[in-house]
Residue frames as a rotation matrix with the C-alpha (Angstrom) as fourth column:
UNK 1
-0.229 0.739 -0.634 100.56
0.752 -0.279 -0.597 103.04
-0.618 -0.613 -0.492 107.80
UNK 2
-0.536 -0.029 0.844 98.66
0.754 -0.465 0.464 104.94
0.379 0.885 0.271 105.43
UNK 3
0.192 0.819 -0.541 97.16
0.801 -0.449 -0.396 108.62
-0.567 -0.357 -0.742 106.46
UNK 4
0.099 0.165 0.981 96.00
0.900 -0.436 -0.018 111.83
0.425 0.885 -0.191 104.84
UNK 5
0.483 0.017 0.875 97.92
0.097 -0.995 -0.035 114.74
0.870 0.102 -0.482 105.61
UNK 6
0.994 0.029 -0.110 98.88
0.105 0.142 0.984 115.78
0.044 -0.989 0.138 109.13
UNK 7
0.593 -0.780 0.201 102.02
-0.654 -0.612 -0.445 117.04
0.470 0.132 -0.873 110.48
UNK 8
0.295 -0.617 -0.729 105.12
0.213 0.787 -0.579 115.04
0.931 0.015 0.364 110.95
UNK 9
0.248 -0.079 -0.966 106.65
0.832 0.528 0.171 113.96
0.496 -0.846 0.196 114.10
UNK 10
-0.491 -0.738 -0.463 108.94
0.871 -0.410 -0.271 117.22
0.010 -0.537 0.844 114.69
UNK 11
0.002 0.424 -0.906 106.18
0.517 -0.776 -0.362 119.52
-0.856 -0.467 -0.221 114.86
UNK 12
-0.946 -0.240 -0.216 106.97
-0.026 -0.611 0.791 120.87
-0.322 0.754 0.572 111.36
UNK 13
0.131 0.989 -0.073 103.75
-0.607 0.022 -0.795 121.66
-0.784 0.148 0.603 109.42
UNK 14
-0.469 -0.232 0.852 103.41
0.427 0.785 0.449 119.10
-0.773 0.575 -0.269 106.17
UNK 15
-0.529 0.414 -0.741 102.49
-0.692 -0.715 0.095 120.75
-0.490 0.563 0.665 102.70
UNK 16
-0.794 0.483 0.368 100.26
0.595 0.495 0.633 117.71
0.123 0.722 -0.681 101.36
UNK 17
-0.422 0.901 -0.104 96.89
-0.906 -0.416 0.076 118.86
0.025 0.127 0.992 100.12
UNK 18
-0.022 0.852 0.523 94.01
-0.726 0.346 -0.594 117.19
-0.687 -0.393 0.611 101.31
UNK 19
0.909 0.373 -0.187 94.06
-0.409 0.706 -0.578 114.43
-0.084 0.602 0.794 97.95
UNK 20
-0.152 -0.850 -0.505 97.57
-0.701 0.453 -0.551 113.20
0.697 0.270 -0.664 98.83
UNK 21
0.862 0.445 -0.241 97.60
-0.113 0.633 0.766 110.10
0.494 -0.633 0.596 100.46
UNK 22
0.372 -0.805 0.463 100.52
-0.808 -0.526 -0.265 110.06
0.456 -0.276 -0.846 102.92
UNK 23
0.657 0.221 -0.721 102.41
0.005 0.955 0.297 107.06
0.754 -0.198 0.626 104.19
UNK 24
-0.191 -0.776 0.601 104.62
-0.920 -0.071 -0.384 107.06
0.341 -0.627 -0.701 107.32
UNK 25
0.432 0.514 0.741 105.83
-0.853 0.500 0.151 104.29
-0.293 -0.697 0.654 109.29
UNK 26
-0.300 -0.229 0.926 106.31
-0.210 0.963 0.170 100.59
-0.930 -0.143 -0.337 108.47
UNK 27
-0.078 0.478 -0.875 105.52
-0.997 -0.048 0.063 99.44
-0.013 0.877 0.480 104.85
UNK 28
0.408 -0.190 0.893 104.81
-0.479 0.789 0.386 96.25
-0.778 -0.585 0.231 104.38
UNK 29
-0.870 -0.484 0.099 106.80
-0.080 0.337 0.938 93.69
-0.487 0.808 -0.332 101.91
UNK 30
-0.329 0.474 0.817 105.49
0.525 0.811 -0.258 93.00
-0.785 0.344 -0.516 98.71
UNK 31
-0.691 -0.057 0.721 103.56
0.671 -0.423 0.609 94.62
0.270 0.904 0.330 96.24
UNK 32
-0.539 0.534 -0.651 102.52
0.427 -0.493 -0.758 98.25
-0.726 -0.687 0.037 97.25
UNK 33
-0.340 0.679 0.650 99.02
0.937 0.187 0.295 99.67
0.079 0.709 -0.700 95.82
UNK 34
-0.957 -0.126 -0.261 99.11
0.098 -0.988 0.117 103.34
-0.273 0.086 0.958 94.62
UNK 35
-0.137 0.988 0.065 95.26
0.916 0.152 -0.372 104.02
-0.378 0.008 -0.926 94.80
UNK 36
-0.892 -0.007 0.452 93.68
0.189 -0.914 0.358 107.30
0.411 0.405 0.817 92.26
UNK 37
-0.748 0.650 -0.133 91.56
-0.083 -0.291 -0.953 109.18
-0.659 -0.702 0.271 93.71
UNK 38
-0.279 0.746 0.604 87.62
0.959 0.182 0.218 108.86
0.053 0.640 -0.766 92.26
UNK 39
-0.963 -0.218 -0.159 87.31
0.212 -0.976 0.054 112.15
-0.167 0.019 0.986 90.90
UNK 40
-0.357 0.723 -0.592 83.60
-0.934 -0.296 0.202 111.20
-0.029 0.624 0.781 89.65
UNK 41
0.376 0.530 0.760 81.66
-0.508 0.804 -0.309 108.28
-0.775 -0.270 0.572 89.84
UNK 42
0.547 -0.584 0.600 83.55
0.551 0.791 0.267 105.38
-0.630 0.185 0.754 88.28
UNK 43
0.605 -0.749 0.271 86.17
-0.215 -0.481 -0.850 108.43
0.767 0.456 -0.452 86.50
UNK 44
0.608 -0.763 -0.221 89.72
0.715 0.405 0.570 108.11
-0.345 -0.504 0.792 88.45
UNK 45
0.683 -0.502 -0.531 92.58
-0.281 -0.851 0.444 110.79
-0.674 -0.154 -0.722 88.75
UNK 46
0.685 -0.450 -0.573 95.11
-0.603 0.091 -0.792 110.61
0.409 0.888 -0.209 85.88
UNK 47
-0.136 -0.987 0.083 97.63
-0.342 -0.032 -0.939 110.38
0.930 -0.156 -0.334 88.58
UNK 48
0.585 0.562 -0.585 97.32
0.597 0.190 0.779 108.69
0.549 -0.805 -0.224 91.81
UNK 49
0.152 -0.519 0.841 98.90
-0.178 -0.852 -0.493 111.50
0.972 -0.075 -0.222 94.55
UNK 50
0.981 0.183 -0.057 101.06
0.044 0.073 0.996 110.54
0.187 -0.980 0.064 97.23
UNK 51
0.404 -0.880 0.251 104.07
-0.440 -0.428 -0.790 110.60
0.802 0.208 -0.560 99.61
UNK 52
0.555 -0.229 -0.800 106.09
0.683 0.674 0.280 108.63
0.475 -0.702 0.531 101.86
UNK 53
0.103 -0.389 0.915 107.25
-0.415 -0.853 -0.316 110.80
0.904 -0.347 -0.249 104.94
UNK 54
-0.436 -0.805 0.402 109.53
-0.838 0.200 -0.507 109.43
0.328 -0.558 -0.762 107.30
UNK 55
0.796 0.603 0.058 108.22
-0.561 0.769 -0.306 106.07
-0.229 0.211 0.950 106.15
UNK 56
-0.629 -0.777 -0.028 110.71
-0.687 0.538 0.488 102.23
-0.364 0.326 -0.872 106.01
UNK 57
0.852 0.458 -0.254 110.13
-0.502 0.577 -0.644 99.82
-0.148 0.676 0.722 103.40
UNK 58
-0.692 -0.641 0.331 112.20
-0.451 0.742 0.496 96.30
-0.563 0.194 -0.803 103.10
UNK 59
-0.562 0.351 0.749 111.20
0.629 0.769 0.112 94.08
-0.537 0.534 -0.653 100.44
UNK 60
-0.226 0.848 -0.480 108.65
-0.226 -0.525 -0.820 96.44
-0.948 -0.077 0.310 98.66
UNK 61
-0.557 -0.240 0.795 107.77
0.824 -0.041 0.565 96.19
-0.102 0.970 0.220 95.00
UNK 62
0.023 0.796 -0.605 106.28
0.178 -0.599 -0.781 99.91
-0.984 -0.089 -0.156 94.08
UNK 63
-0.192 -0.388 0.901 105.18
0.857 0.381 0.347 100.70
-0.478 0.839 0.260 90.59
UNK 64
-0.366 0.133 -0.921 105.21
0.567 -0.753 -0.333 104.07
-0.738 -0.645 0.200 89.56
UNK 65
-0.686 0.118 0.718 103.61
0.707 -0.128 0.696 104.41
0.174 0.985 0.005 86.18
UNK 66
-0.009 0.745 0.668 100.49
0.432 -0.599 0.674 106.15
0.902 0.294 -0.316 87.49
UNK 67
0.352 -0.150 -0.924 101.82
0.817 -0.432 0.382 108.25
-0.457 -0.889 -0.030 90.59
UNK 68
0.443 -0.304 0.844 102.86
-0.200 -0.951 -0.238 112.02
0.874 -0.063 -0.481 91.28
UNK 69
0.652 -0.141 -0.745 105.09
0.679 0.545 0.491 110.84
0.337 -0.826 0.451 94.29
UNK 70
0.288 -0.689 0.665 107.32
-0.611 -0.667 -0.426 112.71
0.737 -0.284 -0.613 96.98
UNK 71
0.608 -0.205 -0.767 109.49
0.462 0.877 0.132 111.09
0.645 -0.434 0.628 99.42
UNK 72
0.237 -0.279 0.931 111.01
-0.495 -0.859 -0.131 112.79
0.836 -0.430 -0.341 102.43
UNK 73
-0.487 -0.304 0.819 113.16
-0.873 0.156 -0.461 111.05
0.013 -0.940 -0.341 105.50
UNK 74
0.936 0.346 0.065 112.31
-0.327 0.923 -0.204 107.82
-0.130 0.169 0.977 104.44
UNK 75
-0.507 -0.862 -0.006 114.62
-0.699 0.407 0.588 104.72
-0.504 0.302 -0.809 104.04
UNK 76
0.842 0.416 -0.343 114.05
-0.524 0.783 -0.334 101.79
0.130 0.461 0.878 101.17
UNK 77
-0.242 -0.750 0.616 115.91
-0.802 0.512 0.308 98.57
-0.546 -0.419 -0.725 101.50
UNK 78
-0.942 -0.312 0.121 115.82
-0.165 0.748 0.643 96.08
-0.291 0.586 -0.756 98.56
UNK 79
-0.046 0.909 -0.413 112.81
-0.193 -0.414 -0.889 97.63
-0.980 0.039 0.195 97.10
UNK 80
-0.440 0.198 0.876 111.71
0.813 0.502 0.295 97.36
-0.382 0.842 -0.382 93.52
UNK 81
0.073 0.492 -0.867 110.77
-0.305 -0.817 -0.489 100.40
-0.949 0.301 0.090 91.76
UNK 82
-0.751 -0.138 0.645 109.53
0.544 0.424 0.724 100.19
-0.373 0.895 -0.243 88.16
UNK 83
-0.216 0.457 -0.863 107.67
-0.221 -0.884 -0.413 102.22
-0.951 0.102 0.292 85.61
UNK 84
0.203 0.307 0.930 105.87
0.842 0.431 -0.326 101.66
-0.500 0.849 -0.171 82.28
UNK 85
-0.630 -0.774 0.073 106.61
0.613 -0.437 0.659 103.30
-0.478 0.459 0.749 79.39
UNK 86
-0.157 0.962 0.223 103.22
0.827 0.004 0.563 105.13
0.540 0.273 -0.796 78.95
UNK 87
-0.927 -0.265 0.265 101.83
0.009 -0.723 -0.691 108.12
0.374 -0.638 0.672 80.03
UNK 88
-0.675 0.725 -0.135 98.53
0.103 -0.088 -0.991 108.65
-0.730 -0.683 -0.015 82.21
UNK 89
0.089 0.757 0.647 95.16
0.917 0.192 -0.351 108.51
-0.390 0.624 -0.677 80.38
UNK 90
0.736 0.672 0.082 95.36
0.594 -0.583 -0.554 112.01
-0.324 0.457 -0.828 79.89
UNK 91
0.548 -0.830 0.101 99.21
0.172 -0.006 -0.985 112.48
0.819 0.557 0.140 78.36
UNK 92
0.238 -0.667 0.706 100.89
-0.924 -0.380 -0.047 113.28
0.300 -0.641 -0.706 81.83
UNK 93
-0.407 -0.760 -0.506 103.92
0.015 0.549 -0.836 111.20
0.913 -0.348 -0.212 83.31
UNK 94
0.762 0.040 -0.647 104.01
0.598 0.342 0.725 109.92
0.250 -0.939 0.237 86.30
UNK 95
-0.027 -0.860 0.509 106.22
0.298 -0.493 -0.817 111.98
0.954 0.130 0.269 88.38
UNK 96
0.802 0.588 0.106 107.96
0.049 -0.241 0.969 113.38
0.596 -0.772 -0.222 91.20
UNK 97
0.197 -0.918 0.345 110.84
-0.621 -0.389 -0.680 113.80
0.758 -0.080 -0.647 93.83
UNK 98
0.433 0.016 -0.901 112.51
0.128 0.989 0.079 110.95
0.892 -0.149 0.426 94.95
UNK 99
-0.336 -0.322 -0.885 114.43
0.927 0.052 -0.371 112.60
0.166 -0.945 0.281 97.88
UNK 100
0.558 0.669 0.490 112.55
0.504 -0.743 0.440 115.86
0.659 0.001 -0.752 98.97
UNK 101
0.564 -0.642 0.519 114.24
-0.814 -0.326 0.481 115.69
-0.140 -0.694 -0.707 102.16
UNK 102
-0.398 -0.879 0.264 117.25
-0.917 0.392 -0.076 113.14
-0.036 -0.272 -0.962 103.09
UNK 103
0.887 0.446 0.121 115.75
-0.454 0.890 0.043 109.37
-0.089 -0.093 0.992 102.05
UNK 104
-0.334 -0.937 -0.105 118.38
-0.906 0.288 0.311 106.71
-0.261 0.199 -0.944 101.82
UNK 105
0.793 0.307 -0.526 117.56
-0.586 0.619 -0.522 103.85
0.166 0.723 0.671 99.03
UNK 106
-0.510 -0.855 0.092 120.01
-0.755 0.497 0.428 100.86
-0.412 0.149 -0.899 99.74
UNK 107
-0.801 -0.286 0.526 120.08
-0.180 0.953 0.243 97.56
-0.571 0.099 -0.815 97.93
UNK 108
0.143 0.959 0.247 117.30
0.010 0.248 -0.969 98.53
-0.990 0.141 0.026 95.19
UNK 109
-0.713 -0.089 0.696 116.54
0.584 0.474 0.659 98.32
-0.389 0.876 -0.286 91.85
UNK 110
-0.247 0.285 -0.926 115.11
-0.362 -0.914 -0.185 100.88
-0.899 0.290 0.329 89.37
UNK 111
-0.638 0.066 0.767 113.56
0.614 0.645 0.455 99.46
-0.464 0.761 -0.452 86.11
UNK 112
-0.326 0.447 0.833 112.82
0.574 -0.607 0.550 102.14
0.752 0.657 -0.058 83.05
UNK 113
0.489 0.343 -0.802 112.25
0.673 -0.733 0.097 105.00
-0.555 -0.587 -0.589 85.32
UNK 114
0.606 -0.125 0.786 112.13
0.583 -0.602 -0.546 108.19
0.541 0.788 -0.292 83.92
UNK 115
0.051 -0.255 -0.966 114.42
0.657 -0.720 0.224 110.42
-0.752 -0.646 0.131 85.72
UNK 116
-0.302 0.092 0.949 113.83
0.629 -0.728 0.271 114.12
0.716 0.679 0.162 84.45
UNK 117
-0.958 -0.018 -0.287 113.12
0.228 -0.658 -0.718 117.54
-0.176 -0.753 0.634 85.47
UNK 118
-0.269 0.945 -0.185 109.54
-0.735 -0.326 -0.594 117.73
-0.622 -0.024 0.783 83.82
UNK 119
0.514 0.724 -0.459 107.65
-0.831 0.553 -0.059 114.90
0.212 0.412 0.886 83.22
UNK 120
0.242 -0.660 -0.711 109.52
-0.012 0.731 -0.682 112.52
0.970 0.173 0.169 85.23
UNK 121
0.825 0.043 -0.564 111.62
0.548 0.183 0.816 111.80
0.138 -0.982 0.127 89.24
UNK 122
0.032 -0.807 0.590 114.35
-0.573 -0.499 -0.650 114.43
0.819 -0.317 -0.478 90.33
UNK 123
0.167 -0.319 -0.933 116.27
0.338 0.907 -0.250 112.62
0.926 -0.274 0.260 92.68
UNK 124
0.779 0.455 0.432 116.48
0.009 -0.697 0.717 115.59
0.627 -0.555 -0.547 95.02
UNK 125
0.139 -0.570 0.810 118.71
-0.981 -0.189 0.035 114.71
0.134 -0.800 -0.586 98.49
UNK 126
0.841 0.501 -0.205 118.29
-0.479 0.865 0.150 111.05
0.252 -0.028 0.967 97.92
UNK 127
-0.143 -0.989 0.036 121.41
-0.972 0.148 0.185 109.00
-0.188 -0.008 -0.982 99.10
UNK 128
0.840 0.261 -0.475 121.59
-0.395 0.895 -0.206 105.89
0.371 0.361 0.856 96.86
UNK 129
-0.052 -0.766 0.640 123.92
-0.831 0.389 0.398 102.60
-0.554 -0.511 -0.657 98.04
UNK 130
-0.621 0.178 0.763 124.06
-0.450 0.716 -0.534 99.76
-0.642 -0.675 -0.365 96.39
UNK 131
0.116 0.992 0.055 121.17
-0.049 0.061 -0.997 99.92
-0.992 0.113 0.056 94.23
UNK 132
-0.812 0.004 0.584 120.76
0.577 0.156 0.802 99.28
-0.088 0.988 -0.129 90.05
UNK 133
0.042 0.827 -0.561 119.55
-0.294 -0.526 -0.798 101.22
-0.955 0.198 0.221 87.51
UNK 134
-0.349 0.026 0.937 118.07
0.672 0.703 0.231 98.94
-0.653 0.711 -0.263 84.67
UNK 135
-0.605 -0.113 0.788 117.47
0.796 -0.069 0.601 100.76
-0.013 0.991 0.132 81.46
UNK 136
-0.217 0.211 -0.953 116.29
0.589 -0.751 -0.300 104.08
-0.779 -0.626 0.039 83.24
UNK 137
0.051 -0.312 0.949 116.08
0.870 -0.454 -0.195 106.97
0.491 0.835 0.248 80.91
UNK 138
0.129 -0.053 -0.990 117.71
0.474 -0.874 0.108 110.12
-0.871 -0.484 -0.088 82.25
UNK 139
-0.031 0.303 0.952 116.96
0.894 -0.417 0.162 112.84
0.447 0.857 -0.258 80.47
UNK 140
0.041 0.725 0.687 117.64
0.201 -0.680 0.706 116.32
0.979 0.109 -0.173 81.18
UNK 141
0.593 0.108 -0.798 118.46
0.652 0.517 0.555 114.92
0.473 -0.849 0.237 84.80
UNK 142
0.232 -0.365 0.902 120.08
-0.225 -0.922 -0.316 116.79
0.947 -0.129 -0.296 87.51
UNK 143
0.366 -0.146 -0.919 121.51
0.742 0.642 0.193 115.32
0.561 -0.753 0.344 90.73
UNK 144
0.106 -0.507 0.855 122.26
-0.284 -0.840 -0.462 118.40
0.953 -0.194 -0.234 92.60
UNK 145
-0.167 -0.608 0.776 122.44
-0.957 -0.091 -0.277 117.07
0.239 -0.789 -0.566 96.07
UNK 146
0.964 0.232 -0.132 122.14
-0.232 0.973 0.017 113.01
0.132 0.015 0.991 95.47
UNK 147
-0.093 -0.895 0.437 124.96
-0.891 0.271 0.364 110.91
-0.444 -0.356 -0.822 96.61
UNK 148
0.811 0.218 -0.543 125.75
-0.577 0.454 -0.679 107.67
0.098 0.864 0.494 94.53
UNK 149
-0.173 -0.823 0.541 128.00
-0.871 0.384 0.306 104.60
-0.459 -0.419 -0.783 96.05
UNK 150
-0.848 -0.282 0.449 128.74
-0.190 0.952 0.238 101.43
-0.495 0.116 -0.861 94.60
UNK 151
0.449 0.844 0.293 125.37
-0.171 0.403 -0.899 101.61
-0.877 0.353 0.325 92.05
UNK 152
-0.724 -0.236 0.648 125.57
0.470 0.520 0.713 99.87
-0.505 0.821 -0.266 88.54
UNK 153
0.151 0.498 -0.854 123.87
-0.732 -0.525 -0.435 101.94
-0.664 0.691 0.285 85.75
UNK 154
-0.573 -0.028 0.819 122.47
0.344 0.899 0.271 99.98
-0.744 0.437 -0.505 82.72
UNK 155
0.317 0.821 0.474 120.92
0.937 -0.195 -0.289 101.69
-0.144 0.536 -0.832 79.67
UNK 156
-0.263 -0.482 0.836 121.32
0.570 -0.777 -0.268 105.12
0.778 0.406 0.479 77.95
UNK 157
0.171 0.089 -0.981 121.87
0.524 -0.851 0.014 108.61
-0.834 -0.517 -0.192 80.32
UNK 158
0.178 -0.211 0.961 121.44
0.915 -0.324 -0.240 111.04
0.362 0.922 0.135 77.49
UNK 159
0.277 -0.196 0.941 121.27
0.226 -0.938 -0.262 114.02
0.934 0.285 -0.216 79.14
UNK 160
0.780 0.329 -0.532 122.60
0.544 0.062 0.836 114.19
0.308 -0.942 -0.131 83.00
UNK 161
-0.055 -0.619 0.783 124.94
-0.421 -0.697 -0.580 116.64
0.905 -0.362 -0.222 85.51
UNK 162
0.708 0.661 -0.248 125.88
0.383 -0.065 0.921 115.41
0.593 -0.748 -0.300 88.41
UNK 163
0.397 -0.294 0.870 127.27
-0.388 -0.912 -0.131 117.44
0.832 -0.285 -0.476 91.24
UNK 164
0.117 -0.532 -0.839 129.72
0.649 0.680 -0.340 116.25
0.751 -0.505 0.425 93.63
UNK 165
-0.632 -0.039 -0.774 128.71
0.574 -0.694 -0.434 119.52
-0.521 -0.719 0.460 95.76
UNK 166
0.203 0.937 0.285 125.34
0.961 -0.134 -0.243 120.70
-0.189 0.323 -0.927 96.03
UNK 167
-0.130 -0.110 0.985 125.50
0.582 -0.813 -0.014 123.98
0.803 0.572 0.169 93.73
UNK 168
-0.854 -0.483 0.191 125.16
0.416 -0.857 -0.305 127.51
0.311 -0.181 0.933 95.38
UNK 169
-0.593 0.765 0.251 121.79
-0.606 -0.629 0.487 128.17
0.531 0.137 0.837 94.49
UNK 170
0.013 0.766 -0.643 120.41
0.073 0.640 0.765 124.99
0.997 -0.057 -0.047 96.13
UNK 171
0.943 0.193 0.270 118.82
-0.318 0.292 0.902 123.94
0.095 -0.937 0.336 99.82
UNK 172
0.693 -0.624 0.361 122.39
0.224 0.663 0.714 122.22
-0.685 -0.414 0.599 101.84
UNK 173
0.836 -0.548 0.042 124.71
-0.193 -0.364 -0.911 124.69
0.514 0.753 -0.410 99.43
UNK 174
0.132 -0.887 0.442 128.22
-0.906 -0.289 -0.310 123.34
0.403 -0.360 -0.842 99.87
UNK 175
0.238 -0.258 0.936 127.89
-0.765 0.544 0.344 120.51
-0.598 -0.798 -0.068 100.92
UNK 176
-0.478 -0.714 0.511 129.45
-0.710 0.657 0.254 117.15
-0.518 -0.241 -0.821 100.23
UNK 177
0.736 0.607 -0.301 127.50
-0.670 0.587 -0.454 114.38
-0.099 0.536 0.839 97.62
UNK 178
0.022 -0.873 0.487 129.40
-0.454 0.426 0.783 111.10
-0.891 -0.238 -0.387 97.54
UNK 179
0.731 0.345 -0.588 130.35
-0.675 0.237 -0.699 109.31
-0.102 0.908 0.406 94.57
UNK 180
-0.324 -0.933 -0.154 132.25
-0.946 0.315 0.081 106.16
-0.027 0.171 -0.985 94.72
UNK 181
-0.824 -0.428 0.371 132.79
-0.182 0.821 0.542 103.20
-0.537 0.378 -0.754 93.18
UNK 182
0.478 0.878 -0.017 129.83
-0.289 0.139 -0.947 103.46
-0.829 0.458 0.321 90.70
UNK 183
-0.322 -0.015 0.947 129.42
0.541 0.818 0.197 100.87
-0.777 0.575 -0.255 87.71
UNK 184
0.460 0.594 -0.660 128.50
-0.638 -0.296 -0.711 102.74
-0.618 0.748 0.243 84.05
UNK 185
-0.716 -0.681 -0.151 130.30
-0.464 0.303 0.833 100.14
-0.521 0.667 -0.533 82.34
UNK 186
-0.585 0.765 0.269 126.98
0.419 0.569 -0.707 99.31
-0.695 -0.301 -0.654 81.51
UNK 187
0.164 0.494 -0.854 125.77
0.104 -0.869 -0.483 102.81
-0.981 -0.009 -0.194 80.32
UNK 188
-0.221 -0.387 0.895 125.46
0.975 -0.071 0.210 104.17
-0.018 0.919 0.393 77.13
UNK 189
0.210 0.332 -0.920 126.27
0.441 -0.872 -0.214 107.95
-0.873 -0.361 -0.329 77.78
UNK 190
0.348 -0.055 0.936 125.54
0.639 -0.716 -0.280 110.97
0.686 0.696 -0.214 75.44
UNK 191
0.355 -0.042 0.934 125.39
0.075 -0.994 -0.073 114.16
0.932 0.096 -0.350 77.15
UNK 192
0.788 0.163 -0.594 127.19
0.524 0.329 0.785 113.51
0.324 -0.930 0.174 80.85
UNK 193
0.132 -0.831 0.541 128.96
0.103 -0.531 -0.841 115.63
0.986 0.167 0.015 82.73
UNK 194
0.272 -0.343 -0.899 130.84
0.923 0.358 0.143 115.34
0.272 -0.869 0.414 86.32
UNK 195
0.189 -0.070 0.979 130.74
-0.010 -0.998 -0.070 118.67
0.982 0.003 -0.189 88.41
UNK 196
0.685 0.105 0.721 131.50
-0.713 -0.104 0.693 120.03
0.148 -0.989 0.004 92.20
UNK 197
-0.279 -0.951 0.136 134.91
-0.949 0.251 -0.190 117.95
0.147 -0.182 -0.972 92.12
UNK 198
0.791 0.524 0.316 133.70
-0.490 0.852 -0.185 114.12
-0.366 -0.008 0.930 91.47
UNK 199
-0.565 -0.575 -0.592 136.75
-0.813 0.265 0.519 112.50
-0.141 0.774 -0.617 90.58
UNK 200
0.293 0.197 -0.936 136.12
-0.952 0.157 -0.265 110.06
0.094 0.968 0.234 87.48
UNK 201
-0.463 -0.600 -0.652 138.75
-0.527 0.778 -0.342 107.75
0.713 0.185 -0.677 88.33
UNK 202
-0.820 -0.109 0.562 136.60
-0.475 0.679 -0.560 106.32
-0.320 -0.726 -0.608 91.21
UNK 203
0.571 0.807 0.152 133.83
-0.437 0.455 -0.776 105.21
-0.695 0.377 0.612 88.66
UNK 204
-0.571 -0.509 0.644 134.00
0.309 0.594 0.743 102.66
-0.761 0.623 -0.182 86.07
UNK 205
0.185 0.657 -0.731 133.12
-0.598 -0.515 -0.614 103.76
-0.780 0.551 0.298 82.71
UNK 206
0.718 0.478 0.506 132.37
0.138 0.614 -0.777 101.94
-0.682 0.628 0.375 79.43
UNK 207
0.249 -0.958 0.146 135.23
0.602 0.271 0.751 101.21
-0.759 -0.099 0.644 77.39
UNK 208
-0.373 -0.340 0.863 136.77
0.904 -0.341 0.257 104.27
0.207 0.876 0.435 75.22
UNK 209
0.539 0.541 0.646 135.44
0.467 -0.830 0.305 106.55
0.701 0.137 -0.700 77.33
UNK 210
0.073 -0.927 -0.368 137.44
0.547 0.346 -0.763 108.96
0.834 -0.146 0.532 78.98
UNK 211
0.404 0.365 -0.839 136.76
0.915 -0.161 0.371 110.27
0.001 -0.917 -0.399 82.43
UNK 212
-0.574 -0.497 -0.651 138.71
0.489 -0.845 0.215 113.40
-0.657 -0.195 0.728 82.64
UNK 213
-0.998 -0.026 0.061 136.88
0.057 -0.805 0.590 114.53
0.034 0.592 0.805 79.35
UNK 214
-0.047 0.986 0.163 133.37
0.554 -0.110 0.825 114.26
0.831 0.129 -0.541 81.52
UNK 215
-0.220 -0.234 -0.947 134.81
0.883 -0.461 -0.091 116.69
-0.415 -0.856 0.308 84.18
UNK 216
-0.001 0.179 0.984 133.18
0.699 -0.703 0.129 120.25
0.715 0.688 -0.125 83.80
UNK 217
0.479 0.202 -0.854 134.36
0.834 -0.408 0.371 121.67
-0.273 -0.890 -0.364 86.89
């Protein structure tokens, strides 16, 4: 169900602006169509601008090359995300925050997404299960309160922190991020470092690397 704006079940107020296109509800399977706004007779927004808010999706395929997306109290279930390696006609990424509030992503699949803090998806509160990431490119990346069970990483993480306890400074300080049994035997890490007590030993890492010496607590 697709509407513009409007406030969400619990009475809270919603901060889209008037050109986001909000989904809530049911999604249906298949392949979902991220419409830009017409800024000008036949001209079109770099970026098309929406958010899914306390919106399920089973089966979806969404592509997110030309979105600014936010996601909030939503669940995906053997979804398809994917992303081209291009930016928008007018040099901006696609981009945005994959858990805003609490979303939970089981049994999907990530292809070349950018995760990043600028120009790119912060994962946010997102609690992944389950799910592959096919030749992503984190960069730069931060997981401060993302949780991460049984996924299978594939492709390079050059630059990433994550936080097995969401930091001080953040929203849900103190609390609890899971990590367990995650696949990087896949990965091909540069810069990666395990914080907020993650032990190491419950991931698998790529051979010759040693877990203890990606602990920076």
């Amino acid at each position: 169900m697709l509407k513009r704006r409007g406030g969400g079940d619990d009475g809270e107020a919603d901060p889209w602006p008037d050109t986001t296109t909000v989904v809530r509800g049911e999604v249906p399977a298949g392949p979902f169509e991220f419409r830009r706004r017409e800024v000008r007779p036949g001209a079109f927004a770099p970026l098309a601008s929406y958010a899914f808010d306390e919106a399920r999706a089973v089966g979806v395929e969404l592509d997110l090359s030309l979105v600014s997306l936010t996601v909030q109290r939503s669940v995906f279930e053997g979804c398809r995300f994917v992303q081209g390696r291009r930016p928008a006609s007018d040099g901006t990424w696609a981009q945005g925050n994959l858990g805003r509030r609490p979303t939970v992503y089981r049994n999907c699949t990530f292809d070349r997404v950018r995760f990043r803090i600028r120009g790119g998806f912060s994962t946010g509160d997102a609690v992944f299960e389950d799910c592959e990431f096919r030749r992503c490119s984190f960069r730069e990346f931060f997981a401060h309160g993302t949780t991460f069970v049984r996924c299978r990483f594939e492709g390079p993480i050059d630059n990433a922190v994550f936080y097995g306890t969401v930091p001080a400074e953040m929203p849900r300080a103190g609390e609890v991020n899971r990590y367990v049994d995650n696949d990087f035997t896949g990965a091909v890490l540069g810069s990666v470092s395990l914080r907020g007590g993650i032990d190491a030993g419950q991931q698998r890492w790529p051979a010759g690397v040693d877990p203890a010496s990606l602990v920076r607590d």
